[in-house]
FIVEXTOR-998545 format. One record per residue (C-alpha): x, y, z; residue number from 1; residue in one letter. Coordinates in steps of 0.02 Angstrom, whole numbers, padded with zeros to 5 digits, always signed. Example, Ala and Ser with C-alpha at 12.3 -4.5 7.8 and 13.67 -1.06 7.14 Angstrom:
residues 2
R       xx       yy       zz    nr   rest
R   +00615   -00225   +00390     1      A
R   +00684   -00053   +00357     2      S
end
This chain:
residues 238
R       xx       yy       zz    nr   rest
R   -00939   -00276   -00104     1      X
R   -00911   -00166   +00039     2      X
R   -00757   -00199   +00073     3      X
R   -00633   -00069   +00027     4      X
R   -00485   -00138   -00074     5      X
R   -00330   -00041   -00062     6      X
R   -00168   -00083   -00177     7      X
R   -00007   -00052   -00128     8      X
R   +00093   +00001   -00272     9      X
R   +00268   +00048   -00347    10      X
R   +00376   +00036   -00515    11      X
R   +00511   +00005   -00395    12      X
R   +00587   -00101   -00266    13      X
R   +00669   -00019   -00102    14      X
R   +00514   +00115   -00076    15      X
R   +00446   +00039   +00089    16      X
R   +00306   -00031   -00014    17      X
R   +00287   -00195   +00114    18      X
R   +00303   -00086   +00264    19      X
R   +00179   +00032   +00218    20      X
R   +00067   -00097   +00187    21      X
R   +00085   -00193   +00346    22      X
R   +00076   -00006   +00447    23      X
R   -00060   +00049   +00373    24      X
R   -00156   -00151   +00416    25      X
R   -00078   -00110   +00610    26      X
R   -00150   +00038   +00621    27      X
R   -00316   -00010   +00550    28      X
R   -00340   -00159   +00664    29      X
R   -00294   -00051   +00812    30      X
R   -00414   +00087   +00752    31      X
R   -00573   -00069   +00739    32      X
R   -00577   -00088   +00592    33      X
R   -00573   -00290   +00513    34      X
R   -00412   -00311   +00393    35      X
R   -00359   -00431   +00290    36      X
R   -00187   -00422   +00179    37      X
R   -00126   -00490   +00021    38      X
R   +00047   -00544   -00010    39      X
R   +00021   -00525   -00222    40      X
R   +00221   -00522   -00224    41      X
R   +00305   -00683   -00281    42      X
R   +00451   -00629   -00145    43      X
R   +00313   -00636   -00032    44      X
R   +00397   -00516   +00109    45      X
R   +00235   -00457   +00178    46      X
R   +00180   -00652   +00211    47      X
R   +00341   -00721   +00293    48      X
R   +00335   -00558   +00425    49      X
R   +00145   -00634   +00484    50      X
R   +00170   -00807   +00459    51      X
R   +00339   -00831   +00548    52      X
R   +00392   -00852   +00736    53      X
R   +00437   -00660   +00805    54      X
R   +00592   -00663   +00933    55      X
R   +00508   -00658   +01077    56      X
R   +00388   -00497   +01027    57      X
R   +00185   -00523   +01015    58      X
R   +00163   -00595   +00817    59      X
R   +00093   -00451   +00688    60      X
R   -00091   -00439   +00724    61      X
R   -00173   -00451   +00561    62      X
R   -00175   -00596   +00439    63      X
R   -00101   -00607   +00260    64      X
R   -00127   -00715   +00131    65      X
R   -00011   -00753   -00016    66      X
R   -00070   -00768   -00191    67      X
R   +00018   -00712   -00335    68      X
R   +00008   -00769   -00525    69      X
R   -00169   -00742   -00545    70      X
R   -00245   -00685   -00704    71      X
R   -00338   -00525   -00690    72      X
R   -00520   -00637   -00667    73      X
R   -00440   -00768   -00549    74      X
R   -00372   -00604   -00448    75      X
R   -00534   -00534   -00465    76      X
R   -00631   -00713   -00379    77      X
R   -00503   -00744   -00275    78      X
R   -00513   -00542   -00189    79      X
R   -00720   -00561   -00183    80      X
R   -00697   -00722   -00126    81      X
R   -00585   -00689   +00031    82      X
R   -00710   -00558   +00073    83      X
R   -00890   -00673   +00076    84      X
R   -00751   -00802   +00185    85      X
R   -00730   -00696   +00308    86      X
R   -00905   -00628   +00311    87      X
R   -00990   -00827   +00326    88      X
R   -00849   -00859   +00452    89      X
R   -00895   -00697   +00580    90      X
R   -01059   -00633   +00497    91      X
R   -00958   -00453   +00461    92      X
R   -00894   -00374   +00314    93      X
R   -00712   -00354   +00301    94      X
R   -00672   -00152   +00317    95      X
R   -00495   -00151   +00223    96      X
R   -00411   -00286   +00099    97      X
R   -00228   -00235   +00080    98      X
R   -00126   -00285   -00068    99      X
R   +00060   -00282   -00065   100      X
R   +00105   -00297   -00261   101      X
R   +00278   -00321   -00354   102      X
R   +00398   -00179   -00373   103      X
R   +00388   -00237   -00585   104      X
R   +00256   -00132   -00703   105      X
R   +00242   -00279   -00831   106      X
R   +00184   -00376   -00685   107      X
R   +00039   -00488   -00697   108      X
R   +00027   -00461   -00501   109      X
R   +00031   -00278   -00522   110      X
R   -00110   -00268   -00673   111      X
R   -00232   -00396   -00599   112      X
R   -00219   -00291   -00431   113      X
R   -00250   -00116   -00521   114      X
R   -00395   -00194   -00593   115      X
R   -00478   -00242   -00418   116      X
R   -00414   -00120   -00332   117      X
R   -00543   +00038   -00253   118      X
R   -00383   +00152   -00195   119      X
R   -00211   +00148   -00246   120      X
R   -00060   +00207   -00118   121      X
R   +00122   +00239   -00194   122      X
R   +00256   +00269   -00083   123      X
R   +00398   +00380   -00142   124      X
R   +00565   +00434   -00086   125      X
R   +00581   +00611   -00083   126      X
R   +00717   +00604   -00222   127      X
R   +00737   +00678   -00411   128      X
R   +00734   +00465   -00488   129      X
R   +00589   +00441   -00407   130      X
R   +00505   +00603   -00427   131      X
R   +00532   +00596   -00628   132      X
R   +00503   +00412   -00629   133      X
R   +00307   +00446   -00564   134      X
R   +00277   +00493   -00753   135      X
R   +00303   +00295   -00804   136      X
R   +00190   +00237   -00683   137      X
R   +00053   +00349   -00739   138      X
R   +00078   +00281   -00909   139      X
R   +00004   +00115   -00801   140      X
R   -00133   +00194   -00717   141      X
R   -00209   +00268   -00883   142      X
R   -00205   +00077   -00972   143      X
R   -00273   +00019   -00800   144      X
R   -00415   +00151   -00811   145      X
R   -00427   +00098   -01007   146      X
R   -00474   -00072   -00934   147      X
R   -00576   -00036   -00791   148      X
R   -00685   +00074   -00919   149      X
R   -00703   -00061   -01019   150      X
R   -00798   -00160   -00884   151      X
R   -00907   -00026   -00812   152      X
R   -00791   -00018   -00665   153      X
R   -00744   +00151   -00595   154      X
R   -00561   +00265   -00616   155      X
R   -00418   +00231   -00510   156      X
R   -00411   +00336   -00340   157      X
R   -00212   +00359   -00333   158      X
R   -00138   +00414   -00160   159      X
R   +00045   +00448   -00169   160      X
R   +00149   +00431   -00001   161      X
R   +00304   +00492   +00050   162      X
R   +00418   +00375   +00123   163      X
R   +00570   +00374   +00215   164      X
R   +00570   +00579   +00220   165      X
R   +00733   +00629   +00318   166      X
R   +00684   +00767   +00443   167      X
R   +00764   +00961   +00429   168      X
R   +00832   +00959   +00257   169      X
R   +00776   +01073   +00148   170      X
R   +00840   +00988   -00007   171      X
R   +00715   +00860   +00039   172      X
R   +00579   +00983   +00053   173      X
R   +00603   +01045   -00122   174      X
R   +00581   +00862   -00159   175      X
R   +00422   +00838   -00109   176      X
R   +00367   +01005   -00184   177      X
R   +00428   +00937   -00348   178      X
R   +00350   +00777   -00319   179      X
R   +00179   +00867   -00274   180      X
R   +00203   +00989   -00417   181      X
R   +00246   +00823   -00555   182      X
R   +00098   +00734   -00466   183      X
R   -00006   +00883   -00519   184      X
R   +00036   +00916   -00675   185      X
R   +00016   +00711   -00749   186      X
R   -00155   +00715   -00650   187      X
R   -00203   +00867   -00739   188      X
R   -00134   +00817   -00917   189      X
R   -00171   +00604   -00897   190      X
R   -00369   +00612   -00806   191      X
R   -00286   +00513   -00692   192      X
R   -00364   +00560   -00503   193      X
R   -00217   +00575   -00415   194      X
R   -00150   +00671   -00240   195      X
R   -00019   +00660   -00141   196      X
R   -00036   +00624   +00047   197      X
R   +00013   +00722   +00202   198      X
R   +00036   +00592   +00290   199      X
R   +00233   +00540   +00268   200      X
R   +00342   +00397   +00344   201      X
R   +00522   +00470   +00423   202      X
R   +00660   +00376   +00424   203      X
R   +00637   +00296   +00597   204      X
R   +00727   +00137   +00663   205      X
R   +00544   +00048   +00707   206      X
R   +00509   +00064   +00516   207      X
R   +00685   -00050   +00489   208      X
R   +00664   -00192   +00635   209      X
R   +00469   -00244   +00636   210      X
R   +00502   -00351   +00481   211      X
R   +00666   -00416   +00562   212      X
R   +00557   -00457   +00734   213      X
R   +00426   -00505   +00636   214      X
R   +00286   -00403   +00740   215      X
R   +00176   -00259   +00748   216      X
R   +00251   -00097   +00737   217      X
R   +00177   -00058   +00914   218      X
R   +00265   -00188   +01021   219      X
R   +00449   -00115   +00980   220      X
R   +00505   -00006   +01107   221      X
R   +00530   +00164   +01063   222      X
R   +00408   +00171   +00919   223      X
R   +00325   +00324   +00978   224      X
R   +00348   +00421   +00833   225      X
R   +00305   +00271   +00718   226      X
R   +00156   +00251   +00797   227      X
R   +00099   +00435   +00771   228      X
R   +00140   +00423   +00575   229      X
R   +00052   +00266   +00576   230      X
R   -00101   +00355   +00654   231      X
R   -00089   +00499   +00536   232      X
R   -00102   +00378   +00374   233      X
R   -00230   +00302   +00451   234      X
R   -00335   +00430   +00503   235      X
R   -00323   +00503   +00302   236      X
R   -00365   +00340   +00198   237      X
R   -00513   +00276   +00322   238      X
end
């Protein structure tokens, strides 16, 4: 399959995870290339932002399904599946499938998406818990590799992303230097491919209300420097 399939992962909740996700499908669809996203979170954030009425803004511009309690195979059919729909349907190959997973490592969800998954991105806050905590989650990524091994399928391509970077500190500077540094090191010492991103997410107010209109991240006024991060991650993964 072509299509490049691009999970959207963390061991914890309150990352940005869903925004990233639904960003990084913006930005694609406004760069040409053909998107489709997954809602593999029981809480299924990512699918009530598309699927709902907007107040009175333009509704988000690229379509998400929601499917979640799949076992690794079903998850598996159901992702090459979506793909050869959409290809019948308009005779092209999807570019980008986008899988927003739940904030849980025992997850199902999460394990089943590893396993289909091409690319991996893991947001971050640039803080010392979630700096040290990125040594749990490679714990998952060598079992997921384990398993992909197993059936002939190829390592994990882990992108970590920092998210929600507050501008001008240098404490949070050192942060991401640790983070880099930690990211590094388990890479090294795990086999686990692993880098982490220039591309970062500020803390900007068009981040906070294009879930609460429910619409792209362009049609909020003032998004300008939204926009440009948005272009920047884009511009790095495709």
């Amino acid at each position: 399959m072509k299509t490049r399939v691009l999970v959207v992962a963390s061991q914890k909740g309150g990352v940005g995870k869903t925004t990233v996700t639904m960003a990084l499908g913006d930005g694609l669809v406004r760069a040409g290339k053909r998107v489709l996203i997954v809602d593999a979170d029981p809480q299924k954030t990512a699918y009530k932002w598309e699927s709902r009425k907007g107040l009175g803004l333009p509704r988000y511009p690229v379509r998400v399904e929601a499917n979640s309690g799949l076992s690794v195979v079903e998850f598996l059919e159901y992702i090459v599946g979506l793909a050869d729909d959409a290809k019948s349907v308009s005779g092209e190959e999807l570019d980008f499938i986008l899988v927003d997973t739940p904030p849980n490592l025992k997850s199902g969800d999460l394990e089943a998406a590893l396993f289909v998954s091409d690319e991996v991105i893991v947001p971050v806050k640039p803080n010392r818990m979630a700096t040290e905590a990125m040594e749990e989650l490679f714990s998952l990524f060598v079992a997921a590799n384990e398993v992909r091994r197993r059936h002939k399928r190829g390592p994990l391509d882990v992108k970590v992303m920092v998210n929600f970077m507050q501008a001008k500190r240098v404490a949070t500077a050192a942060m991401v230097e640790q983070l880099q540094n930690n990211v590094a090191e388990y890479s090294k010492r795990d086999h686990v491919r692993a880098q982490v991103l220039t591309s970062q997410f500020k803390h900007l107010a068009a981040f906070e209300n294009a879930p609460n209109y429910r619409t792209s991240f362009y049609s909020l006024p003032g998004s300008k420097d939204a926009r440009v991060a948005i272009e920047s991650l884009v511009k790095e993964i495709a």
